[in-house]
N, C-alpha and C positions, 0 to 999 in steps of 0.2 A: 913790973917790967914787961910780963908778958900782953899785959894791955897796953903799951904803951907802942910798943912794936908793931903790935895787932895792925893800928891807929896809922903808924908811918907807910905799912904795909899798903894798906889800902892807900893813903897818900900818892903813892910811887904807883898805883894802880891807875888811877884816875888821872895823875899827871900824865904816863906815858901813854892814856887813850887819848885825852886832850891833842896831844901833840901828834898823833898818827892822825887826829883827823883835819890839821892844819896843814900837813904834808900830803893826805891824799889830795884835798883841794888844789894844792900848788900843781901836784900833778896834773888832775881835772883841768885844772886852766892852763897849764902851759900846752898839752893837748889840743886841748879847745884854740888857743892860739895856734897850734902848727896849721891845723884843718883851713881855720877862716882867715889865716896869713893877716891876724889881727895884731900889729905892732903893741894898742898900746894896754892891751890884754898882757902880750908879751911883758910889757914892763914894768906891768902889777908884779907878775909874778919874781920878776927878779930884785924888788923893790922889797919885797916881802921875805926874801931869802936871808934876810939882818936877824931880821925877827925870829927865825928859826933856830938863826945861829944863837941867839940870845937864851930861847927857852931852852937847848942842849945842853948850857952850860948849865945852866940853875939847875936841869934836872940832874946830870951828872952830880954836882954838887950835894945833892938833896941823897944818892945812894950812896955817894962817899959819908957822907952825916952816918947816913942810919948802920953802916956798917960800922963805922967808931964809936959810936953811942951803943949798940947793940949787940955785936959780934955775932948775927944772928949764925944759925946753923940748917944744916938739913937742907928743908923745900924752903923756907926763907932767905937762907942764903942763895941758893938757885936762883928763886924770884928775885934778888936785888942782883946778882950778876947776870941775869936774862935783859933783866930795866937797863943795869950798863948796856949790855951791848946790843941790844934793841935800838936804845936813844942814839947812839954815834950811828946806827944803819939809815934812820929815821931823817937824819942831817944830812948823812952823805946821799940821802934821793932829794930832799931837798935840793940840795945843792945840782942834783943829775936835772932836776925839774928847771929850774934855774938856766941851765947849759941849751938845754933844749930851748928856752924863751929866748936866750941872746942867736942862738941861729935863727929863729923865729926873723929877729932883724936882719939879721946876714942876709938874711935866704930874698928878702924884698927889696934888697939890693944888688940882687944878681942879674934880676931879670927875670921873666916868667918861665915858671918852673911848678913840673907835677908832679907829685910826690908816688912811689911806687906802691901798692896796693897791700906789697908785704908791711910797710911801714905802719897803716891804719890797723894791720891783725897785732902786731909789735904792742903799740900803743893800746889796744883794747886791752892783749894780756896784762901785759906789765901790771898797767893801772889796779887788773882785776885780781891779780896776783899781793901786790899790797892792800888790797882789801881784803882778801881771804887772810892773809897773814896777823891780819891785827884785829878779825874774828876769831881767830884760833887765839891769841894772845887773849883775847876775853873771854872766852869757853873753856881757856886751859885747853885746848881742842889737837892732842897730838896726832893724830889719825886726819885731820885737814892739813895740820903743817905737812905730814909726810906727804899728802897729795901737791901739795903746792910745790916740794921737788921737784915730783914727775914731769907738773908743766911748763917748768923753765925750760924743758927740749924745743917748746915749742916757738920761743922766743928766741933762742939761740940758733932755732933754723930759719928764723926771717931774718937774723942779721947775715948769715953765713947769703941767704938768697939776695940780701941789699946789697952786698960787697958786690958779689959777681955780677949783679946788673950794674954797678957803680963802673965798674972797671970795664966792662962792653962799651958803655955807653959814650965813656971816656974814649975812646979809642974813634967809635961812631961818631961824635960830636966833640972833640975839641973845645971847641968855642962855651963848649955850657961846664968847662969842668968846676968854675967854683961852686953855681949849685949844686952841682954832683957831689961835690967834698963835703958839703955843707949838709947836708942828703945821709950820705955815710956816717957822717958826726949823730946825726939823728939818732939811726939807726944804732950807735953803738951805745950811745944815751938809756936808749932803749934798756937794749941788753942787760947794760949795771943796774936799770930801777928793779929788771926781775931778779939780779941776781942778789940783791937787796934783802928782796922780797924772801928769796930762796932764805938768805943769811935769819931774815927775820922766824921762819918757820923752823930752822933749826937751833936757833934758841926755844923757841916752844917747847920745841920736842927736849929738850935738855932741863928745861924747868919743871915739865909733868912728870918725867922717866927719870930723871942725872945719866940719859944717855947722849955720849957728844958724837952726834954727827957729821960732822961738815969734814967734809975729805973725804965721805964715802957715798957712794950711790950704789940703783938701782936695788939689787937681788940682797946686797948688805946690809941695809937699812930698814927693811919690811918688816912689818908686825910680826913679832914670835906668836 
């Protein structure tokens, strides 16, 4: 039995690195599309967002198996309810990747339009943020996921700075507010891929320690 779980273990290991590295791409390129206002990049990327939904469900299915087959316990069970709720975060950026590619199109039919400077540091973090996140999920790395907290402030303060240039400009220009909305949507896109990201590193932290995180920051959450 206990080789047998061993076996599924690692399974659900390799599945859910598989699939974090088909989701950072997606990310990667719908990115890459916002910058070079490349449509049909853009529609790779949302083209590919079926396929995501498809490998979520098999993977889902694959931890429900080994829990019924297994009843593991302890850091086992941890790791298959880390894998649950890893994969549905892993989907729902998908899906935020996806969001951002369909304004990709919007945005080329507004009319020329440039994008704010906070948006390109947004897009860096985020992106960098789910990569750190599914390096900690390979390292068992909870002292990365805890860092990967800290830097959501800083994604959270380019959306807060998008809004309020959103709404100036609005006012300044009229005439351009659907790219402006469509600008704001970016921005908020943003946000949920770190906060994603965030969700992802405190599963880490839950699967290395069985400490639950989430609903707490800063000073509460540090290393004893």
């Amino acid at each position: 039995m206990t080789r047998h779980i061993e076996h599924h273990i690692a399974q659900l290991k390799d599945s859910i690195l598989r699939f974090g590295t088909i989701v950072e791409e997606s990310i990667s390129l719908s990115n890459t599309a916002l910058f070079k206002q490349d449509v049909v990049l853009a529609q790779k990327v949302i083209a590919n967002d079926a396929e995501i939904d498809r490998i979520e469900v098999e993977l889902e299915e694959e931890c429900l198996k080994v829990l019924a087959l297994y009843q593991p316990v302890a850091a086992d069970l941890r790791f298959v309810v880390a894998v649950l709720k890893i994969n549905n975060d892993l989907e729902r950026i998908g899906d935020l990747a996806s969001n951002i590619a369909k304004t990709v199109s919007r945005l080329t039919t507004t009319g020329p339009f440039k994008l704010p400077q906070e948006i390109s540091i947004m897009a860096k973090q985020a992106e960098e943020m789910v990569k750190k996140s599914l390096d900690a999920v390979v390292k068992a790395d909870s002292d990365l996921a805890r860092q990967i907290r800290e830097e959501d402030d800083v994604v959270d303060a380019g959306r807060q700075a998008v809004h309020r240039l959103v709404v100036q400009q609005i006012q300044e220009s009229p005439e351009k507010v659907e790219s402006l909305l469509q600008i704001n949507s970016v921005s908020k896109h943003l946000e949920r891929i770190a906060d994603m990201a965030t969700n992802i590193a405190e599963d880490v932290i839950y699967m290395v320690t069985g400490e639950i995180v989430r609903h707490r920051h800063g000073d509460d959450i540090k290393s004893t």
